[in-house]
C-alpha positions in Angstrom: 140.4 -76.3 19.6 137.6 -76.2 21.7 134.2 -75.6 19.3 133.0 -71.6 20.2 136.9 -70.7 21.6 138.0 -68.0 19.7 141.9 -68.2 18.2 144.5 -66.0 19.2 143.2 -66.7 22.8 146.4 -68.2 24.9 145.9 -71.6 26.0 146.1 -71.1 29.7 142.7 -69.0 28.8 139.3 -71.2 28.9 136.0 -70.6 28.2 132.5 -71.0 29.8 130.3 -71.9 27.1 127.2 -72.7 28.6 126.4 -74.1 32.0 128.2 -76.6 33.9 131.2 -76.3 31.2 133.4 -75.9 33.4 135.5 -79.7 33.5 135.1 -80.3 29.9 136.8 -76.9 29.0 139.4 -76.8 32.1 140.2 -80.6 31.0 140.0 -80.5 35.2 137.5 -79.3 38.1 139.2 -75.9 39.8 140.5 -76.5 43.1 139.2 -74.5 45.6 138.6 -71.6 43.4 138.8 -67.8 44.9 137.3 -65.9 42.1 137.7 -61.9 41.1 134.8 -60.8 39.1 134.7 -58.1 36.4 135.3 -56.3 32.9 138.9 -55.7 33.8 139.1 -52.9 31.0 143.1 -52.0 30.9 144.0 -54.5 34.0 144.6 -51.1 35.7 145.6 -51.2 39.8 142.1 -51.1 40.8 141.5 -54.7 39.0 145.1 -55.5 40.4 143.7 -55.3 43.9 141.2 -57.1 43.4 143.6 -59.7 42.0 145.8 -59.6 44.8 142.9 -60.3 47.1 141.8 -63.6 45.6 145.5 -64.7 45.2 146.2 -64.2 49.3 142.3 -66.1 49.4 143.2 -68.7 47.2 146.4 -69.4 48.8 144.8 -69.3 52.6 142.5 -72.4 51.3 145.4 -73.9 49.5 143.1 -73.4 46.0 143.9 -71.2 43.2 143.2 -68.0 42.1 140.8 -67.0 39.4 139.8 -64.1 36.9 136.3 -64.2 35.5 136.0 -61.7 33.1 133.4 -61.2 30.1 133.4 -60.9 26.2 132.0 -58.6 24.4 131.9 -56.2 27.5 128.6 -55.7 28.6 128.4 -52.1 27.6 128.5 -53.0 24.3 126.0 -56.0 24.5 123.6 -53.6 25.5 124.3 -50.1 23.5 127.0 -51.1 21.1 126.9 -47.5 19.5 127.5 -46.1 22.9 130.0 -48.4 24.2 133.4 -47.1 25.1 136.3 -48.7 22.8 138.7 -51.2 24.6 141.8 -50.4 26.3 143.3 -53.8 25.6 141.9 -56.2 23.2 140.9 -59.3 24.6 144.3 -61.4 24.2 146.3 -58.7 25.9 144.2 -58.4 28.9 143.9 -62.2 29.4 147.6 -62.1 29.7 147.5 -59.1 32.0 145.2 -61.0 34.0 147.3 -63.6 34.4 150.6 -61.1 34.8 148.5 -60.0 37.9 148.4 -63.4 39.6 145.2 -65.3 38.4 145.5 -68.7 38.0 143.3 -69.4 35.9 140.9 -66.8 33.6 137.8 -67.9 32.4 135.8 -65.6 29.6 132.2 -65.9 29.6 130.3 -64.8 26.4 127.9 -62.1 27.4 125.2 -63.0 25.6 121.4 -62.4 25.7 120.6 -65.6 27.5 123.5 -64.8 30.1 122.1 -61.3 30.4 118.7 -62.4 31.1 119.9 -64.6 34.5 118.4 -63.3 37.5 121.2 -62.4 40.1 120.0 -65.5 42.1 120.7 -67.7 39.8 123.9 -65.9 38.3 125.5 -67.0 42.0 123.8 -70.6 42.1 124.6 -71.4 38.9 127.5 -69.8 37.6 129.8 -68.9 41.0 128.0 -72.1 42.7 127.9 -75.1 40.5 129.7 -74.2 37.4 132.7 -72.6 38.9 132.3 -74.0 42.6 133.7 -71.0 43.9 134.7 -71.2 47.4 135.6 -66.9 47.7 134.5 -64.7 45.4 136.1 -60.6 45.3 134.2 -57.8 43.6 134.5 -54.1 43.8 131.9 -51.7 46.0 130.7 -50.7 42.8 129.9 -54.2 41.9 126.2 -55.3 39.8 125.0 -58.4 38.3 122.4 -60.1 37.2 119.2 -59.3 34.9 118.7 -55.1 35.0 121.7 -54.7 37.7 119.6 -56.2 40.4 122.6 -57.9 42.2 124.9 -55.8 44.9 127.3 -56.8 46.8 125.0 -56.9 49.8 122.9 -59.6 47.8 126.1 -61.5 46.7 127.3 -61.7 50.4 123.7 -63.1 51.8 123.3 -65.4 48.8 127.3 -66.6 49.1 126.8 -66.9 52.9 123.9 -69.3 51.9 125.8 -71.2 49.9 129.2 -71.5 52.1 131.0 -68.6 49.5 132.8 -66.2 51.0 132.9 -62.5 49.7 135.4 -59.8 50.0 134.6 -56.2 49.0 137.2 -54.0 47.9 137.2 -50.5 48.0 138.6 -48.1 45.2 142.3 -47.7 44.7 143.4 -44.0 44.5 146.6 -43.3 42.4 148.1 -39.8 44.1 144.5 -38.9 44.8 143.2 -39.7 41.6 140.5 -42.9 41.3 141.6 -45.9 39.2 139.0 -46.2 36.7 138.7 -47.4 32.7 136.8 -44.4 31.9 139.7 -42.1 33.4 142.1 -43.7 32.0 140.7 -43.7 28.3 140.1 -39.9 28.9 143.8 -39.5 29.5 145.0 -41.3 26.7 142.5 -39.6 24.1 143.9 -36.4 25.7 147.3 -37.4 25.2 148.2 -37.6 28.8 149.9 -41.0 28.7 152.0 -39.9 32.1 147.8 -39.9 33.8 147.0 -43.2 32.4 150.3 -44.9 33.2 149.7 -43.6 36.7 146.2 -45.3 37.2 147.6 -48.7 35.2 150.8 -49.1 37.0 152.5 -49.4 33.6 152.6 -47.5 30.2 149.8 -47.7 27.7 150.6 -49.9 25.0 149.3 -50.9 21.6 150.3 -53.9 19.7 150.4 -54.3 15.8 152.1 -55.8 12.8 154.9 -53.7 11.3 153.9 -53.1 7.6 155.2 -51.0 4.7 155.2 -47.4 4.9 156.4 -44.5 2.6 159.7 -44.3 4.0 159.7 -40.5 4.7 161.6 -41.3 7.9 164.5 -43.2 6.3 164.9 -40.6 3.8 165.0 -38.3 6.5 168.0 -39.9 8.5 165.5 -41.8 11.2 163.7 -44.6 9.9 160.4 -45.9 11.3 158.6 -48.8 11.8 154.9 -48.8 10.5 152.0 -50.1 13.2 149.3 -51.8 11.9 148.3 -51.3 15.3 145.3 -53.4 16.5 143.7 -51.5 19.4 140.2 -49.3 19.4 141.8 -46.1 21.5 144.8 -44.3 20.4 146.4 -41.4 21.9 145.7 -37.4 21.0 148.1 -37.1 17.6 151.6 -36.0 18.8 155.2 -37.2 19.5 155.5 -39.3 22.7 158.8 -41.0 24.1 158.1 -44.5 24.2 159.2 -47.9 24.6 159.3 -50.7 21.4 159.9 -54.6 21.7 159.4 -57.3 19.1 156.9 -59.8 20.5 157.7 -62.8 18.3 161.0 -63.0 19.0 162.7 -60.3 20.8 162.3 -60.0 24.5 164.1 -56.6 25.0 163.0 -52.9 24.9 164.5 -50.2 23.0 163.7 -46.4 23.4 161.7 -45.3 20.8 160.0 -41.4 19.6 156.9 -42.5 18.8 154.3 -40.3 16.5 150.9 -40.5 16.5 149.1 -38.6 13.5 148.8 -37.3 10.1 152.1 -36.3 9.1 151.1 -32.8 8.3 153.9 -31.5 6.5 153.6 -33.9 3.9 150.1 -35.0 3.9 147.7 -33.7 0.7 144.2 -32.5 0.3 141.9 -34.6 1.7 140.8 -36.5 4.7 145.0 -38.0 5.9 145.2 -41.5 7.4 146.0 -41.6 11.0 149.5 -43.0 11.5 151.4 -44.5 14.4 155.6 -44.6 13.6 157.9 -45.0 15.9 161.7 -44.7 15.6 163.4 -47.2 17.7 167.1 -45.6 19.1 170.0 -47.5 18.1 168.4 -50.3 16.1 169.4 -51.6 12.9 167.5 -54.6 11.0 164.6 -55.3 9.0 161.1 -55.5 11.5 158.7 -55.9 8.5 155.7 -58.2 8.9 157.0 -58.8 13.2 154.3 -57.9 15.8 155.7 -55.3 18.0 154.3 -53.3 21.4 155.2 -49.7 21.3 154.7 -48.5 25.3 153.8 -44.9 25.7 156.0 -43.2 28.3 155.6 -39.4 28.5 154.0 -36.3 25.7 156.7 -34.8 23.8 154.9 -32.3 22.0 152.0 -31.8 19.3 151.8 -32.9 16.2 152.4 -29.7 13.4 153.3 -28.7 10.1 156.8 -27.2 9.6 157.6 -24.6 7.2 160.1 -27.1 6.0 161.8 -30.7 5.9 165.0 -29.1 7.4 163.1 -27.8 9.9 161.4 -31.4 10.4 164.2 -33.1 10.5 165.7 -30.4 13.5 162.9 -30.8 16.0 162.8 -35.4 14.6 166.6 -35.0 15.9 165.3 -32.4 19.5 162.5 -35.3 20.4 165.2 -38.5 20.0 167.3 -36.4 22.4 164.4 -36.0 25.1 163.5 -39.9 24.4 167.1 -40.8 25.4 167.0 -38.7 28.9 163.3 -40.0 29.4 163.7 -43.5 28.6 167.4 -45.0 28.6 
């Protein structure tokens, strides 16, 4: 492993870690590189367009296609207490990236000394020499460089300069609503998974280890599996119909009622741990210590305390009933 690459990062994944990095990290120069630029919080359809674009570039100059994406986000480089939490951790949205056509991602560390480059030299150096970008695609909203100096009008002058081309795209509107990170993190704090699969083209997910619970489920007639889940954002506490697959082994999904909360109706004094269970429909085995991806689908209802465990178990068997019409 490359010195300063973080594990868990796929190998198709490489890293600029300092200037002119680029060979010694690829292992090979990038051919004729058409590069999309940005955060790419969630990989939602706005990134995808932008995606899309370099891929039809990249294939007009017979190059490849590339993401360029940053770590930590910026955001929280500058105001860490302030900075919105992640849709995706980093692994997952490399993979997006790539499940959206790029060719190649590259991560830059944001660090001070990369925040301090002037936006002159962030396209000389980095786009010019150390990527050798031939096309490069942001968004209309698009800054960079020290204090947000760069636009796009700056990029295309300084790129016209330098023989890289530049294509602008404009938002992407999902039944009239914007495609943005910040929407979609207000849906899925508000529960409203049905909003943020809208604006990401596919369900929000989180990924986890399955670990030991307290069983309540089982006893109840409708075991769980137990996410360790390893996200920053989860959804409002409630029962959601949902989606599970094993990632380590298992390719296939299964329809699951997944709860997000406190389990009020047993929990005790004190401040309860948030929980995320999920009961996968018509599954049998053993899922302890496997790294799963639960995919939320649609809100069933809020999370409440009932008068009692009959009446628990009831509305547990009324919400696998809605997750088979939903999602099987």
């Amino acid at each position: 492993m490359t010195k300063g690459v973080r594990p868990g990062i796929p190998k198709a994944v490489h890293t600029i870690l300092g200037r002119h990095r680029i060979t010694s990290q690829l292992g090979r120069g990038l051919h004729h590189p058409a590069v999309a630029i940005g955060n790419f919080d969630g990989v939602h359809l706005g990134h995808r367009a932008l995606l899309a674009e370099a891929a039809r570039v990249a294939r007009s100059l017979g190059g490849e296609s590339v993401a360029l994406t940053f770590d930590p986000h910026p955001a929280r480089f500058f105001a860490p207490e302030l900075a919105p939490p992640m849709l995706a951790p980093l692994a997952r949205r490399i993979e997006l990236l790539h499940e959206a056509g790029a060719d190649v991602v590259l991560v830059e560390p944001f660090t001070g000394e990369f925040a301090a480059l002037a936006a002159e030299t962030f396209v000389e150096l980095v786009l010019g020499k150390d990527i050798g970008a031939k096309h490069v695609v942001v968004g209309a909203d698009f800054s960079f460089g020290k204090g947000r100096r760069g636009n796009t009008a700056l990029l295309g002058s300084l790129g016209q300069r330098l023989g890289i081309g530049l294509s602008v795209v404009p938002q992407v509107a999902a039944s009239g609503l914007v495609c943005s990170s910040t929407k979609i993190r207000e849906f899925v704090l508000e529960g409203r998974v049905e909003g943020a699969s809208l604006l990401l083209g596919r369900p929000f997910e989180l990924d986890g280890k399955v670990v030991h619970g307290f069983e309540r489920g089982r006893k109840l007639g409708f075991p769980t599996i137990n996410l360790a889940q390893e996200g920053e954002i989860l959804p409002k506490p409630g029962v959601y119909a949902g989606r599970a697959r094993r990632l380590d082994e298992d390719e296939s999904w299964h329809g699951a009622a997944i709860s997000v909360g406190t389990n009020p109706t047993f929990s005790g004094p004190g401040q309860p741990e948030m929980l995320v269970e999920a009961h996968l429909l018509d599954f049998t085995g053993d899922l302890y210590d496997a790294r799963m991806r639960l995919a939320f689908v649609a809100h069933l209802r809020e999370q409440r305390r009932f008068a009692s465990v009959d009446e628990l178990i009831a509305e547990i068997a009324r919400d696998i009933e809605r997750v088979r019409e939903i999602c099987t």
